[in-house]
N, C-alpha and C positions, 0 to 999 in steps of 0.2 A: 356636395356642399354648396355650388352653386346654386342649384335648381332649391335648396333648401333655404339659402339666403335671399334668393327670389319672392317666395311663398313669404317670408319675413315680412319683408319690402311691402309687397299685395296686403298682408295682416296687417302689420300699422296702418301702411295709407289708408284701409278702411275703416279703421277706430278714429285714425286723428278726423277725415271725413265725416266720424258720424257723431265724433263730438264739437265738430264746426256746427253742426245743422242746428238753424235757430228752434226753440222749442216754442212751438206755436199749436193754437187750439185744432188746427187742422191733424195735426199729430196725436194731440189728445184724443180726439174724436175716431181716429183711428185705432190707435190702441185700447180705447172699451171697447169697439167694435168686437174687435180678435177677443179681446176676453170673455167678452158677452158667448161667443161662440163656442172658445176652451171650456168655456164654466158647465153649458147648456151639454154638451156634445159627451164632457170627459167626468165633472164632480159624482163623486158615490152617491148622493140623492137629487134626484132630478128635479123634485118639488122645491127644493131648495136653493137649486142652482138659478133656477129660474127666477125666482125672489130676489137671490141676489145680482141676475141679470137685468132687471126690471129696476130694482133699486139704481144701480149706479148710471143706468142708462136715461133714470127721473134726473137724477145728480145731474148731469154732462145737461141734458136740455134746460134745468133751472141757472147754472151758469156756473155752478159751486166749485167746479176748475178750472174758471175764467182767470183765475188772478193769481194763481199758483206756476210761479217765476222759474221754477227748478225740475229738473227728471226726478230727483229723489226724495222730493217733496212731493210730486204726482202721485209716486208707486205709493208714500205712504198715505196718502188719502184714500187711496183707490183700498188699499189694504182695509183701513179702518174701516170702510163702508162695507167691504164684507162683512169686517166682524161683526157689524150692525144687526145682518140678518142672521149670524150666526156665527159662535168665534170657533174654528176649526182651528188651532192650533198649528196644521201642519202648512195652513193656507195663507198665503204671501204673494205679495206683488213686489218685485226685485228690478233694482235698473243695473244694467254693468253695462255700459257701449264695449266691453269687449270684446271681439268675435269670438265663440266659442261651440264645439257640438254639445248637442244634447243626446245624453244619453238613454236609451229605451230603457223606462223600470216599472214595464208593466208585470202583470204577477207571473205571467210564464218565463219574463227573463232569468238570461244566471249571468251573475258579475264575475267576469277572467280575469281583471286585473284589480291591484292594489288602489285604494285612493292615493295620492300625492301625500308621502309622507306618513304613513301607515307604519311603515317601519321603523320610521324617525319616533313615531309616539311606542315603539314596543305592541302594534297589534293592538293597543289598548287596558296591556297589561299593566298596569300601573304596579301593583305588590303582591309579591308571594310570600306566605310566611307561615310558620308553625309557629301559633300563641301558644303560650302559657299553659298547660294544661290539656297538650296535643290535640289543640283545634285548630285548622286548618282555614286559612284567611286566602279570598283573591277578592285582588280592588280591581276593576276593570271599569275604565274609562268611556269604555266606548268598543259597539261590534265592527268590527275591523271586515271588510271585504274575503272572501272565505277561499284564500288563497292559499298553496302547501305552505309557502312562509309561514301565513298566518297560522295554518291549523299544527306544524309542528312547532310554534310559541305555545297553542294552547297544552298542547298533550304535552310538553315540560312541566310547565305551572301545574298539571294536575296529577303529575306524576312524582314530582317535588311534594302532594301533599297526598299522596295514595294509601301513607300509613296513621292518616289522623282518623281520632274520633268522631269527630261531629267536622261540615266545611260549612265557614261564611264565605258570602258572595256580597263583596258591597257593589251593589251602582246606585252609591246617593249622587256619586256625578257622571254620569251616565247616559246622557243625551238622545242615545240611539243608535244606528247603523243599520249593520246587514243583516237581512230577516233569515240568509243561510247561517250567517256565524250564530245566529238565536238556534237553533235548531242542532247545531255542529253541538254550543255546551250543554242545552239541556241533554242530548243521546253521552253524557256521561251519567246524567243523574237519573234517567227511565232506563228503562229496555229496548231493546233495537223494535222497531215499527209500532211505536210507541202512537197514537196519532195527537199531535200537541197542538196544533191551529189550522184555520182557512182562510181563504184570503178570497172574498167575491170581490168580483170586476162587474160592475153596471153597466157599462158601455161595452162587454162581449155577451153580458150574464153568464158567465162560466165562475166555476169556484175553483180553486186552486188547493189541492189538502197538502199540509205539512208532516211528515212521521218523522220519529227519531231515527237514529241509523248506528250500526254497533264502531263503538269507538274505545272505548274500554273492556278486555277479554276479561279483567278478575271482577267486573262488577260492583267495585269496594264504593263510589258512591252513591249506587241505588240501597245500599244496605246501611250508610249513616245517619243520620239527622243532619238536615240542609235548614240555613237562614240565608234570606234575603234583607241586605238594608237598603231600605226605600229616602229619598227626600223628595219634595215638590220640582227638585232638578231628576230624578229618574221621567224618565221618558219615551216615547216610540217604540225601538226595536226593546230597550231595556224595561218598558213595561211587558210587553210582549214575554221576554223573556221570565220577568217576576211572575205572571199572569199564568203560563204554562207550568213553573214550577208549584205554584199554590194549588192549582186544583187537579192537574197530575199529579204534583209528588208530596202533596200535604207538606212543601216545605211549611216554616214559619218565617212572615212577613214581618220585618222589626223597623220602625223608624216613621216616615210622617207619608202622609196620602202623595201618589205621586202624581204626574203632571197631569195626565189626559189624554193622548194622544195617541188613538189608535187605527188610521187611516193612511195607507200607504202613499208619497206621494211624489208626481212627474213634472218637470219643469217643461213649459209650454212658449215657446217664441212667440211675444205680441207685440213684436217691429221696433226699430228705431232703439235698442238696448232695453225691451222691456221684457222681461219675463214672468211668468204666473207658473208662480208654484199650486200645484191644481191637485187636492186627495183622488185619488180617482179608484180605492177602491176597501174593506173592510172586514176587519178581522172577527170572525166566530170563532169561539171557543167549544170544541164538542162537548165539553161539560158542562155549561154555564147557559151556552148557547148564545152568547153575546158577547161583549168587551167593554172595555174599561173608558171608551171615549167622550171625554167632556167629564168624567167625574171622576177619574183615575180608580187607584187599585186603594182599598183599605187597608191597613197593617190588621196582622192578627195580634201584631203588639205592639201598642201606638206607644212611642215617646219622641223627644225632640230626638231629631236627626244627628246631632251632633252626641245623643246618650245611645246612639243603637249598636253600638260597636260591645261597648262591657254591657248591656242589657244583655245582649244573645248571650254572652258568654256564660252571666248569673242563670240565666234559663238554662241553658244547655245542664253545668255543671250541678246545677240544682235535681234534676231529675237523675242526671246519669247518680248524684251522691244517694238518692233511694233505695238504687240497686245493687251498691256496692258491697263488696262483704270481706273482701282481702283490704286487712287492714294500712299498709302502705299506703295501696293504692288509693283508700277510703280518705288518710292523711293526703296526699299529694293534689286529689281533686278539691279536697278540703279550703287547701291552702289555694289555689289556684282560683277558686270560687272568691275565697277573702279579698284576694287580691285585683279581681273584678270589680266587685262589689265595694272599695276603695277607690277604685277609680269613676265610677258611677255616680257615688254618694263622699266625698273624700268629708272628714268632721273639719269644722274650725276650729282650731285651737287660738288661743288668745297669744298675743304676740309676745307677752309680757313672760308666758311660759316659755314658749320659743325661746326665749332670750336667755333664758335660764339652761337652755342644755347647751350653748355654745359653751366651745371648749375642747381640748384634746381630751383624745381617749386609747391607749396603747400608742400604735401608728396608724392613726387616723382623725380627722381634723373635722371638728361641727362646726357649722359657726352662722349667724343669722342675717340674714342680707333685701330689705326691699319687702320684710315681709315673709318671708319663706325661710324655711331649715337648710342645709345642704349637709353633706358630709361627703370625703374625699373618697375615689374610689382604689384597688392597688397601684394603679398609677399615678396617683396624688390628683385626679380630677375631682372636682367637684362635682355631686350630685347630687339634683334638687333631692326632699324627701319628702313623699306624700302622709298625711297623717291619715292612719287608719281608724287609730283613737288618741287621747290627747298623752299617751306614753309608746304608741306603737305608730311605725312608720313605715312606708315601703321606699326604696331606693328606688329611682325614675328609672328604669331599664333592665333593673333588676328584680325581677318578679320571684326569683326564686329565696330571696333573705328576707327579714323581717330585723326591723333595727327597732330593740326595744329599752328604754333608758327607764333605772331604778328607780324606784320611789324620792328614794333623796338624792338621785340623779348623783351618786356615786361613782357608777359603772352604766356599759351602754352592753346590751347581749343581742349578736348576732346570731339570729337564728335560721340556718336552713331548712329548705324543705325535705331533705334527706335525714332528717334529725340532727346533725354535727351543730354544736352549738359554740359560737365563740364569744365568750367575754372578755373585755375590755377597759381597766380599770381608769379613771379619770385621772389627771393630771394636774388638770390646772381646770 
């Protein structure tokens, strides 16, 4: 504890130290130095790095940092002049006076431990769930560092959805991570030694291959139909990951172009709390033979980001209704479809109607508020009702009834997707 409260001591005193030090051009002039050199030494294209060594190193002698008062006003100058000669996404100029190490992540490394708080976020799992019409949903936030915690969160989530039919995968928000955990979920959806990406390094020229690896023994989802939701927030590791399942597993791509960003990349010390986040290396794809950098991934089925959730779904349930021939079953994806395709496209109904089905009905309460229908659910909640059409409605959460009111809004009939029909005489 001592020796530990010592180390303390030494760590502040040399933060509080390096945030005394006045920021002066002589420190400027030193920190593009070091960058000029990270950039030349380590950046994925050397013709570039150069350019942009050239450039900031014109900057610093025209004077263009002479009067810039602040360290984090420095870094975003220095930043924006890269993006000058080219905007690398992954490429940044950071100040922290923190003392802190840097950790090696070049392509031959492997990450042993969790990031801070990996646990706290679930891995990245954000939601598991079986929709409507036994399709299987994971929302993943983000590739979590490929840890046993981490990898037995994942094999729950996918064992929680092992008996659906079709699985979505959303990373509309989805920012990136570990290019192991990218690898760990596509080897549920390929076959073991599957080869899904490379990773060249310019500064060793060595290339690094990625295969899948056996992680599911039944196989259940190389054999369904897989969607991806993309938004201009998917990113890095989660392009990556979108990028290996569309042209290995012909998943479908649902939602808007995503960021850009396919350049691995290592944070470089350039003195006095500066750091240069530096790409230093770049992904092929063995089928494409290239990657998605600077122009992102294109959907195989473009809609706004916020429609890709019941899009996949209409897709999905649309094809699989071609095939169907047991009629239940034919009813139940029927309905399950209807009830996508509701929430994709909901109708307007005029309020003036709406206002016309408020009222009791049996033991159960309509009534019109703000604009919107509600009706009570067995425990006397209210809940919203979405219009399907301007007499048919779905219950928010309940996907499985259909609330349909009579022509002269007599009666309201509750109707299940197992057939059992309940009507409900009007009151008042």
């Amino acid at each position: 504890m001592k020796r530990l409260l010592i180390l303390g001591i030494i760590l502040l005193s040399a933060w509080f130290s390096r945030a005394q030090t006045p920021f002066t051009n002589t420190t400027k002039q030193a920190v593009v130095k070091q960058l000029q050199e990270s950039l030349v030494a380590n950046y994925i294209f050397l013709d570039t790095a150069q350019r942009m060594s050239n450039y900031i190193g014109e900057r610093l002698k025209s004077g263009a940092y002479d009067k810039i008062g602040s360290p984090m006003e420095f870094a975003q100058a220095l930043s924006t002049d890269l993006y000058h000669i080219y905007h690398d996404g992954h490429l940044a100029v950071r100040y922290d006076p923190r003392p802190q190490p840097v950790q090696d992540t070049s392509a031959g490394s492997e990450p042993v431990q969790s990031t801070p708080g990996d646990d706290y976020r679930n891995w990245g799992l954000k939601k598991v769930e079986v929709l409507y019409g036994n399709i299987g949903y994971l929302s993943l936030n983000q590739f979590a560092d490929i840890t046993e915690e981490a990898k037995t969160a994942v094999n729950a989530a996918f064992g929680l959805l092992k008996h659906t039919d079709a699985l979505i995968l959303d990373l509309r928000n989805n920012g990136g991570g570990d290019g192991e955990m990218v690898k760990y979920i596509c080897s549920f959806f390929l076959p073991p030694n599957t080869h899904l990406n490379d990773i060249y390094e310019r500064r060793t020229n060595k290339t690094m291959s990625f295969t899948t690896t056996l992680v599911d023994t039944s196989g259940h989802f190389q054999q369904i139909p897989v969607y991806v939701l993309t938004s201009p927030r998917t990113y890095s590791a989660a392009e990556e990951c979108t990028y290996n399942l569309k042209f290995s597993r012909n998943a479908q791509v649902v939602g808007e172009n995503t960021g850009g960003g396919a350049h691995p990349v290592q944070p470089f010390q350039l003195g006095d709390g500066f750091i240069g986040l530096i790409p230093f290396a770049r992904s092929i794809n063995p089928v494409t033979h290239t990657n998605w950098e600077g122009k992102g991934i294109t959907p195989t089925i473009a809609v706004e980001n916020q429609d890709a959730l019941p899009t996949a779904m209409v897709d999905f349930l649309d094809k699989k209704l071609e095939e169907t021939l047991d009629i239940n079953l034919k009813r139940s994806r029927q309905w399950a479809r209807d009830m996508a395709a509701a929430q994709l496209h909901p109708s307007k109904v005029n309020a003036n109607t709406l206002k016309k089905y408020a009222g009791e009905y049996g033991n159960r309460q309509v009534k019109f508020d703000n604009g919107q229908l509600f009706i009570t659910n067995q425990g006397g909640q209210y809940m919203p009702l979405i219009p399907v059409s301007d007499k048919i409605f779905r219950m928010d959460g309940y996907d499985y009834v259909k609330i349909i009111f009579s022509d002269d809004i007599k009666s309201v009939t509750m109707a299940y997707d197992e057939g059992f029909i309940n009507v409900l005489k009007r009151k008042s």
